[in-house]
C-alpha positions as CSV (number, residue, x, y, z in Angstrom):
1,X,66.9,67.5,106.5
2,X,65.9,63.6,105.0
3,X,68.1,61.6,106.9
4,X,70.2,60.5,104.1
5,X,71.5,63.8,103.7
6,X,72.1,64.5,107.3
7,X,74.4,61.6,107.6
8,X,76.3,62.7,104.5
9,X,76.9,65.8,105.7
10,X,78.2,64.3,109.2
11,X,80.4,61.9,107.1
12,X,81.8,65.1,105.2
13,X,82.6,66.5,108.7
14,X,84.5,64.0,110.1
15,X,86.3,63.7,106.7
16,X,87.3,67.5,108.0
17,X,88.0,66.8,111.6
18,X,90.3,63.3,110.7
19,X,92.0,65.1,108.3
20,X,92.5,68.1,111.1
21,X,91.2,70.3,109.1
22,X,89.0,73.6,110.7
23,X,85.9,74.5,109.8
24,X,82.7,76.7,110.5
25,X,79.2,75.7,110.3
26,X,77.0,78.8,108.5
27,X,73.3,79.0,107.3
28,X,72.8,81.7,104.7
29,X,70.2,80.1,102.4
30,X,67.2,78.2,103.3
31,X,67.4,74.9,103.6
32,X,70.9,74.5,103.3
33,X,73.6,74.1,105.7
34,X,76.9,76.1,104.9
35,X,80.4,74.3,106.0
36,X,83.4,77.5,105.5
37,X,86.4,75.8,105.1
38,X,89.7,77.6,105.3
39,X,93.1,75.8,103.9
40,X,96.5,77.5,103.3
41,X,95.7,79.5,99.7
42,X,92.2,78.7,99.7
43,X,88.8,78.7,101.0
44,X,86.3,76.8,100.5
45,X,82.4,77.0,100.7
46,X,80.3,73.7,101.1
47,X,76.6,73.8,101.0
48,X,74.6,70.7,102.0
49,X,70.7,71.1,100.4
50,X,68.3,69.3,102.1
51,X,67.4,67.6,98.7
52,X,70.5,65.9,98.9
53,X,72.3,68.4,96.2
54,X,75.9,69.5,97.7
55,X,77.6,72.8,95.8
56,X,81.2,73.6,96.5
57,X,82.7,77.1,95.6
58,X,86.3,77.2,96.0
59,X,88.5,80.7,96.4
60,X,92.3,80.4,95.3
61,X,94.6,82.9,96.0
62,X,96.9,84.3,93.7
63,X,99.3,84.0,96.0
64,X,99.8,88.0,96.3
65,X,100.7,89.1,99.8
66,X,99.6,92.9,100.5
67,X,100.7,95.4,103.2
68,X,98.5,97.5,105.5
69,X,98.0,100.6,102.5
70,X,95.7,97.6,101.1
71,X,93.6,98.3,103.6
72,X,92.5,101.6,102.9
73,X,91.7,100.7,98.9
74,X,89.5,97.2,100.3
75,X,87.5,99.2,103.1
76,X,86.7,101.9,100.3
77,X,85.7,99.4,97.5
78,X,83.5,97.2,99.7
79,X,82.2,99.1,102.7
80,X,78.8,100.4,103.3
81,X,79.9,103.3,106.1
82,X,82.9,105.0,105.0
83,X,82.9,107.3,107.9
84,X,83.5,104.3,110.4
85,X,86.2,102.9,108.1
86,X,88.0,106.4,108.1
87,X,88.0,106.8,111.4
88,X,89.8,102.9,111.7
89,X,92.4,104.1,109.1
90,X,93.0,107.1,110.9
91,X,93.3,105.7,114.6
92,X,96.0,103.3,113.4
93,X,97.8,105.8,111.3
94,X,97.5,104.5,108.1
95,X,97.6,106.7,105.1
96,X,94.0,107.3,103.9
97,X,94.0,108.1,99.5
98,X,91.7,111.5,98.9
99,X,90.4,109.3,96.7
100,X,88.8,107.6,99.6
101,X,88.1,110.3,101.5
102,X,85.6,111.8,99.4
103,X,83.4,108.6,99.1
């Protein structure tokens, strides 16, 4: 990282840490550094580039609060091993939709 960019990003993180806010450093894409950023209805991710570029992707909840039957319909739209995610419904008795079942 050129040095101009390093002390950026350290400026952006004690933005974060002043303003007691948590955070998470990440590193998903070369040569950029992820800072996850989670704040009540939102989450935020920060990348830092080492060219000096900066791209922010925000997340806003609806403000929708689900109970534990969500579960079920999230681990069947996004998971990879349905098995192991049946198995975790089952052991904490939550209904599991045939729907699901037969993925």
């Amino acid at each position: 990282m050129k040095k101009n960019v390093f002390n950026n990003l350290m400026a952006f993180l004690a933005d974060l840490e002043k303003g007691k806010i948590h955070y998470t450093l990440t590193h998903h894409r070369e040569n950029a550094l992820m800072i996850n950023i989670v704040v009540p209805g939102e989450r935020w991710e920060v990348e830092f580039f080492d060219d000096g570029s900066v791209e922010i992707e925000r997340f806003i909840s609806a403000g929708e609060i689900a109970d534990e039957a969500a579960l079920s319909e999230l681990l069947a739209k996004y998971s990879d091993q349905n098995d192991g995610c049946l198995a975790s419904l089952n052991a904490m008795n939550l209904e599991v939709s045939a729907e699901y079942q037969a993925a």
